[in-house]
SEKOLDO-209756 format. One record per residue (C-alpha): residue number from 1; residue in one letter; x, y negated, z. Coordinates in Angstrom, 1 decimal. Layout:
<rs>
R/NUM/A/X/Y/Z $
...
</rs>
This chain:
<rs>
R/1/X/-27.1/-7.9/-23.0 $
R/2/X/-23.3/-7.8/-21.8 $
R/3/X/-21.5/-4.6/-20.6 $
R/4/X/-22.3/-3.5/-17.2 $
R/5/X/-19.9/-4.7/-15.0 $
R/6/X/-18.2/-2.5/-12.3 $
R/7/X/-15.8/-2.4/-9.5 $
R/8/X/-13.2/0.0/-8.4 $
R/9/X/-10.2/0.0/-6.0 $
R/10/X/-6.9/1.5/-6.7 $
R/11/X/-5.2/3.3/-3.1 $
R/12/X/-2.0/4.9/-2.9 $
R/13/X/-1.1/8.1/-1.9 $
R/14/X/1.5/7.7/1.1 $
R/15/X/-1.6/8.4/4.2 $
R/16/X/-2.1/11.9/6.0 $
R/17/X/-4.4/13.6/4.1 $
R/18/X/-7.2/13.6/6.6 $
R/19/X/-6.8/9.8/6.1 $
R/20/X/-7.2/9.5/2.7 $
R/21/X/-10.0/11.5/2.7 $
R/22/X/-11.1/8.9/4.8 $
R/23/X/-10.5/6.3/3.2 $
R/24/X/-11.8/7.7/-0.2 $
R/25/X/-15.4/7.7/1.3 $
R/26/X/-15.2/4.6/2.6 $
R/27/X/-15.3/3.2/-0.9 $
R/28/X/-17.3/5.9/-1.8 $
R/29/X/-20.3/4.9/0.9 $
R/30/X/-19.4/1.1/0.0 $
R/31/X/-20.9/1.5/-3.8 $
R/32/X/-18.1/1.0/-5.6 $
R/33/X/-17.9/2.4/-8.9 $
R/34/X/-14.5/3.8/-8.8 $
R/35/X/-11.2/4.7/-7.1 $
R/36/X/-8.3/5.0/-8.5 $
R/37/X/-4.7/6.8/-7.6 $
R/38/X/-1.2/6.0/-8.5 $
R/39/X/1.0/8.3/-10.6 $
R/40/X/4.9/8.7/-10.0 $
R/41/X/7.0/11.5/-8.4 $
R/42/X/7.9/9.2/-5.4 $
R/43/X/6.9/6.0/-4.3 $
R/44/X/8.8/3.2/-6.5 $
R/45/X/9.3/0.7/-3.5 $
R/46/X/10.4/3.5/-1.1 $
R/47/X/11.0/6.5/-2.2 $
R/48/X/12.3/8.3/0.6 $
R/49/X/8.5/7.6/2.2 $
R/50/X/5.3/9.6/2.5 $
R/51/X/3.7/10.7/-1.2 $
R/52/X/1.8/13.2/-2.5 $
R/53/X/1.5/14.2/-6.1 $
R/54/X/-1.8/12.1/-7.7 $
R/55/X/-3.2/15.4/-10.2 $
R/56/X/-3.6/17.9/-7.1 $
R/57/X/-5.0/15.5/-4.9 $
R/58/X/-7.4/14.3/-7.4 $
R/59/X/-8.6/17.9/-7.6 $
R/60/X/-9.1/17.6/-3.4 $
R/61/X/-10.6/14.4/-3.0 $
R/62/X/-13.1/15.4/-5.9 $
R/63/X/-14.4/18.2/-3.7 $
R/64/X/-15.0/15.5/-0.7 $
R/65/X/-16.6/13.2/-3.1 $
R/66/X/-20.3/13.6/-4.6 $
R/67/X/-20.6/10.5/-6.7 $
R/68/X/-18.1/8.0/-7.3 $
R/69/X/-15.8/8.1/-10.4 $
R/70/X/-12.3/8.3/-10.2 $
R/71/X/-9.1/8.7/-11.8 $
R/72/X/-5.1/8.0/-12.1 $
R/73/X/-4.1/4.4/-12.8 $
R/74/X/-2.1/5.7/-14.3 $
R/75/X/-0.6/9.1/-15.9 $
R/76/X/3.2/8.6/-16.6 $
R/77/X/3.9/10.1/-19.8 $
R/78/X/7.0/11.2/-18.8 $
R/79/X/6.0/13.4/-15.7 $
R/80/X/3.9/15.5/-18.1 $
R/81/X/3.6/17.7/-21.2 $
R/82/X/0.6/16.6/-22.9 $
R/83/X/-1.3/20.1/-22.8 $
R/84/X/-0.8/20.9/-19.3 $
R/85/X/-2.4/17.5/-18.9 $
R/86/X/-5.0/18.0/-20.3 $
R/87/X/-5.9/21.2/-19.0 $
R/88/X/-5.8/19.4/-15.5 $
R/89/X/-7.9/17.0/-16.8 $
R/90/X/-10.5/19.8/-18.1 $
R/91/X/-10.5/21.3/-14.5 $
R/92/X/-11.0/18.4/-12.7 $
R/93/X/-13.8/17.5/-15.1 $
R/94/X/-15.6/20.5/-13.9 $
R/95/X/-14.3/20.4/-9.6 $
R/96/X/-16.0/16.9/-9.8 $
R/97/X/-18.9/17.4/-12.0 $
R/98/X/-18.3/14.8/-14.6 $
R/99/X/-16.8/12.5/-12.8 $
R/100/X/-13.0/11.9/-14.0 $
R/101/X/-11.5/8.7/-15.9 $
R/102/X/-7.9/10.0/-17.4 $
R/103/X/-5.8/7.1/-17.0 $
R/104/X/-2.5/7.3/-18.7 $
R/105/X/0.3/5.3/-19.8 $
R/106/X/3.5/5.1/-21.0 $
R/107/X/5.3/4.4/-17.7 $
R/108/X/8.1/2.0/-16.8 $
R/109/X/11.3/2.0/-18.5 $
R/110/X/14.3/1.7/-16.2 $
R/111/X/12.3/0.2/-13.1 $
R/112/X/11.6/4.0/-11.6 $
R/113/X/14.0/5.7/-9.7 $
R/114/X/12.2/9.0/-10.4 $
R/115/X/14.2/9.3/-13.8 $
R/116/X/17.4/9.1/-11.5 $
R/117/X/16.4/11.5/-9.0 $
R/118/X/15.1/14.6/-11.1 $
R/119/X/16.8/14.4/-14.1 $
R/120/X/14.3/12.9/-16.1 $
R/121/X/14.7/11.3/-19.8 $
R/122/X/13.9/7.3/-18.9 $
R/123/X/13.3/7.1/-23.2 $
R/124/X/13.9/3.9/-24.4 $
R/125/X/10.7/1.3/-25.7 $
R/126/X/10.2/2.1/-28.7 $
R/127/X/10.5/5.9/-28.5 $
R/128/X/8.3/5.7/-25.3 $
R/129/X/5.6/4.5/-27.4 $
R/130/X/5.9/7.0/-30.5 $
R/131/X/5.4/9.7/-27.8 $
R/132/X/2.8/7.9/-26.0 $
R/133/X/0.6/8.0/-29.4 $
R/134/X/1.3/11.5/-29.6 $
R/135/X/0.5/12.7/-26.4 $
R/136/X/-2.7/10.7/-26.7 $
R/137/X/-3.4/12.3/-30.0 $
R/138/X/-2.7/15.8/-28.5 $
R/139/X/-4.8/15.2/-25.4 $
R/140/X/-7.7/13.9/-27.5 $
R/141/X/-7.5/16.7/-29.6 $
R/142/X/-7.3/19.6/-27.3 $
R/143/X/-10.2/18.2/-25.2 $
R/144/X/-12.4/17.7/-27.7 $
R/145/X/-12.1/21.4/-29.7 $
R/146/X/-11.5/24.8/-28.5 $
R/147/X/-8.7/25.8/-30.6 $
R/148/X/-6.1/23.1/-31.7 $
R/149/X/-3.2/22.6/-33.8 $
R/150/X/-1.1/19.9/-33.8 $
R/151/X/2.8/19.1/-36.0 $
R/152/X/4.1/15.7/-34.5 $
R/153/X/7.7/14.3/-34.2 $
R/154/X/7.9/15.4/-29.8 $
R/155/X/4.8/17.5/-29.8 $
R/156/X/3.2/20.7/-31.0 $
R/157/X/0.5/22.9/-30.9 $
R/158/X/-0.6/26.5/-32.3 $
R/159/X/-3.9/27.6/-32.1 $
R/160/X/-3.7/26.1/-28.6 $
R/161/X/-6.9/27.7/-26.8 $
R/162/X/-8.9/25.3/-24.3 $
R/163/X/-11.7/26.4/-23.0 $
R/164/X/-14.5/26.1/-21.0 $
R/165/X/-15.6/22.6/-23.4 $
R/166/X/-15.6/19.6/-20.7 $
R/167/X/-18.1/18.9/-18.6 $
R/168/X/-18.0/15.0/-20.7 $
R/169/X/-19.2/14.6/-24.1 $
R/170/X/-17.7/14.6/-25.8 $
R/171/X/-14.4/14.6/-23.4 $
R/172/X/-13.7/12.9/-20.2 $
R/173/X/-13.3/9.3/-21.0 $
R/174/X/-9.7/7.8/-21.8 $
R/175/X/-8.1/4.2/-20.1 $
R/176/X/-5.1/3.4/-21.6 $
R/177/X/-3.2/0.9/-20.0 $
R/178/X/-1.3/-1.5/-22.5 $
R/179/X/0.3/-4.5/-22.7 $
R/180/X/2.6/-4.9/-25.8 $
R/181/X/1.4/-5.1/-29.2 $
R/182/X/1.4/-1.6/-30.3 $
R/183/X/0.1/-0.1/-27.5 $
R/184/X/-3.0/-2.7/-27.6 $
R/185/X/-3.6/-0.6/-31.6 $
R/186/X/-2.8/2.9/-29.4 $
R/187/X/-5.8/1.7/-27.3 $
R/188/X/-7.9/-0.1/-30.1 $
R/189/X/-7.9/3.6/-31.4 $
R/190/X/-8.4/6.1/-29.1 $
R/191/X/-9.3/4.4/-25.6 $
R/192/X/-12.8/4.5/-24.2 $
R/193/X/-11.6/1.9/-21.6 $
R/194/X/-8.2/-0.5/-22.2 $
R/195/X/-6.2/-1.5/-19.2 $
R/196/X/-4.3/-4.4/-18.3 $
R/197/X/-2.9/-6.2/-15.1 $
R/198/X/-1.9/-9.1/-16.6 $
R/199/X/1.8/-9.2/-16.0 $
R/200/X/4.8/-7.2/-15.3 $
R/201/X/6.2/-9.8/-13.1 $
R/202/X/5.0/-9.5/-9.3 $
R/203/X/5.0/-13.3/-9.0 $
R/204/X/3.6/-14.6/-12.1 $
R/205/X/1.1/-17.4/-11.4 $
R/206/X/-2.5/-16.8/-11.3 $
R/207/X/-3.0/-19.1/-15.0 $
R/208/X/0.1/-17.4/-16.7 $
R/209/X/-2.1/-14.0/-15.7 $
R/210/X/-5.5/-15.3/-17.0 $
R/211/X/-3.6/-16.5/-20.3 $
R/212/X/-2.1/-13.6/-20.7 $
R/213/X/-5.6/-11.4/-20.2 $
R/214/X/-7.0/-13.9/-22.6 $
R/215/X/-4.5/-13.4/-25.3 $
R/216/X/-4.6/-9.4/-25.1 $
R/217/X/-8.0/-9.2/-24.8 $
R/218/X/-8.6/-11.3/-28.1 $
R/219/X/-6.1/-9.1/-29.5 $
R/220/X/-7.4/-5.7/-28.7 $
R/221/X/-10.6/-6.9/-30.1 $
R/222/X/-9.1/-7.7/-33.2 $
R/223/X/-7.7/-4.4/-33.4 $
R/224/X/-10.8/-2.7/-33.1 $
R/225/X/-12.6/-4.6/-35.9 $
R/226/X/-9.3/-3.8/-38.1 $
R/227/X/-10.2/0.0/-37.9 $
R/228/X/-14.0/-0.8/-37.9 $
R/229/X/-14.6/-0.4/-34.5 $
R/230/X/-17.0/-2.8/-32.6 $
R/231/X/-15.2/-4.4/-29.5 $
R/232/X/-18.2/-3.5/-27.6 $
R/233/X/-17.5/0.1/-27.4 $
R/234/X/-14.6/-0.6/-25.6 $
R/235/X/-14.4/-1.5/-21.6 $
R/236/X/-11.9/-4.1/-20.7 $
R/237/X/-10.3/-3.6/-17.3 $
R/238/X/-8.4/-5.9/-15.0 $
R/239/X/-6.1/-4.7/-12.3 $
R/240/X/-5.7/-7.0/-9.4 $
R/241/X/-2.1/-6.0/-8.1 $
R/242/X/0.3/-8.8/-7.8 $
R/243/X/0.4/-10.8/-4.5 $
R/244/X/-1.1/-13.9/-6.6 $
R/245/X/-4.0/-12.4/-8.0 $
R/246/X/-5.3/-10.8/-5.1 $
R/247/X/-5.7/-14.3/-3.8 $
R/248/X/-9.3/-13.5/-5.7 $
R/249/X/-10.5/-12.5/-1.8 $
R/250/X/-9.3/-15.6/-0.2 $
R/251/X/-13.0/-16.5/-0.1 $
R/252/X/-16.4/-15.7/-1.6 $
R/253/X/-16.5/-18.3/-3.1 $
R/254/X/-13.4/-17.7/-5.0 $
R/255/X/-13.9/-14.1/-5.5 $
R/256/X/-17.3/-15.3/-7.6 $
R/257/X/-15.8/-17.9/-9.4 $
R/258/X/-12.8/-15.5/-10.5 $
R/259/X/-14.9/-12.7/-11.7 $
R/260/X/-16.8/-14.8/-13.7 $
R/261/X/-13.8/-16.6/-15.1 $
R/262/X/-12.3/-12.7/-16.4 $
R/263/X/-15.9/-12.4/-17.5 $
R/264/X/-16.1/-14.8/-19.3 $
R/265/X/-12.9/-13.7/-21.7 $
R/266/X/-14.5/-10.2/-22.0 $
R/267/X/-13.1/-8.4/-18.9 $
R/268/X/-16.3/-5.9/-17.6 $
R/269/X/-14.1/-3.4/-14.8 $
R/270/X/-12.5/-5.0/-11.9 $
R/271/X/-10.1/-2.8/-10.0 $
R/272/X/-7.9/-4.2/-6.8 $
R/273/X/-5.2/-3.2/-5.3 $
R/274/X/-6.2/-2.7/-1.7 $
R/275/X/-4.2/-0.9/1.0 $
R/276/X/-6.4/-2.3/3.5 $
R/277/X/-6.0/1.0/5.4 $
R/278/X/-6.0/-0.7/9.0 $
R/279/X/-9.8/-0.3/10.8 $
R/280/X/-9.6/-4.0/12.0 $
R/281/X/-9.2/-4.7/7.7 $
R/282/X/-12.3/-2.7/6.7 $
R/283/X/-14.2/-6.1/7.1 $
R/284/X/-12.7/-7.5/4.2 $
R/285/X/-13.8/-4.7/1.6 $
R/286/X/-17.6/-4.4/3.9 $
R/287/X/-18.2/-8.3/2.8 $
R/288/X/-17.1/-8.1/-0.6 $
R/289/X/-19.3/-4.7/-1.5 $
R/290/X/-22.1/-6.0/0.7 $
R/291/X/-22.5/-9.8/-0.4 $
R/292/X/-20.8/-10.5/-2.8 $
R/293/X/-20.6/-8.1/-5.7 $
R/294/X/-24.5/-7.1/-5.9 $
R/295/X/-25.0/-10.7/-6.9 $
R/296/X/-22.4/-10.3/-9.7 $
R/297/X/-24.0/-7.3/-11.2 $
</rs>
């Protein structure tokens, strides 16, 4: 039997907040599995626009919530000290009952403006990824064991307390969004669930995105079975972001035949990039939850 296969949508946080509750459970009452929020200090397109910060209105929407999972898609490394992330992460575990995905990644080198306007270090590639490990390793650490020490190149701990234990055992579950080679063995390693969209070019073609998804995915599998892990224990999620890949709801018949085509290479979470926040829009999600994605199950 294959992984079950599930279904989330990823919003962003530019709507009143009476809105977003809104549109939260709307998804919610749809049956989709999860929903997802962006993390960054401003929105990248236009930042001078509407945002709110992704960790405290994680905390909200988890209160106006009862069942569906949910998460950032994801964390930016930079924005963060590893601790204080994961003591958010602890207490939404327990606001929400279980129900929190910690996304996180390493961010985008030199394509934010964020780094620009508060003063934050835009680290380089290959330092970007040396802290990514360690925040990982620090995170995992702390929310797995009450008292933790820790002695790495960027990051420390001493007898670092964290308690109450999570409310998911044995911590809330990790995506790691990856892409390049090391961060596919980061993810191999410590990820419950590995994250990719494909490409980092907005107009990539819908094969070049497949072939790429096809490539990592063979890879992160071989990374797990070089550490003696099965593949199995580890989700594959696709983002469906770029203009071109969300052609996947041009029809139902071409949403099907796309799912199946990702599942076929070994993807098992699909998560789509839907600001379909207009009423006269709503249809488009109501059809796809309602007729088309029980019969992919």
């Amino acid at each position: 039997m294959g992984k079950k296969i599930r279904f989330g949508i990823l919003t962003i946080q530019n709507l009143p907040w009476e809105k977003e509750v809104e549109w939260w459970q709307f998804i919610e009452g749809l049956g989709f599995d999860s929903v997802w929020l962006a993390d960054h200090y401003a929105d990248p397109v236009n930042p001078s626009g509407n945002w709110f910060e992704s960790w405290s209105l994680l905390a909200a929407l988890a209160v106006v919530t009862k069942k569906i999972r949910f998460g950032t898609l994801v964390t930016s490394i930079p924005l963060r000290n590893p601790a204080v992330l994961a003591r958010q992460a602890l207490t939404i575990d327990h606001i929400s009952n279980g129900r929190l995905e910690l996304g996180i990644g390493t961010g985008v080198h030199g394509r934010d403006p964020v780094y620009e306007m508060i003063g934050i270090e835009d680290w380089e590639g290959p330092e970007r990824v040396k802290r990514f490990k360690e925040q990982i390793e620090v995170i995992d650490r702390l929310l797995r064991q009450s008292v933790s020490n820790y002695d790495g190149q960027f990051y420390r701990l001493k007898e670092a307390k964290m308690n109450p234990a999570p409310v998911q055992k044995p911590r809330p579950p990790l995506t790691i969004a990856a892409m390049g080679d090391t961060m596919l063995k980061i993810a191999a390693q410590y990820a419950d669930t590995w994250n990719s969209y494909g490409s980092t070019d907005w107009r990539a073609p819908v094969d070049i995105i497949f072939e790429n998804t096809k490539t990592r995915v063979e890879l992160i599998d071989k990374y797990c079975e070089d550490i003696g892990r099965n593949p199995e224990s580890l989700s594959h999620s696709m983002l469906f972001y770029s203009k071109n890949s969300l052609k996947i709801f041009k029809n139902e018949e071409n949403f099907s035949k796309i799912v199946r085509q990702y599942q076929g290479i070994g993807i098992d979470e699909f998560i789509f990039y839907l600001p379909f926040y207009e009423s006269e829009k709503r249809s488009v999600l109501n059809k796809v939850a309602e007729d088309i994605i029980p019969s992919l199950r």
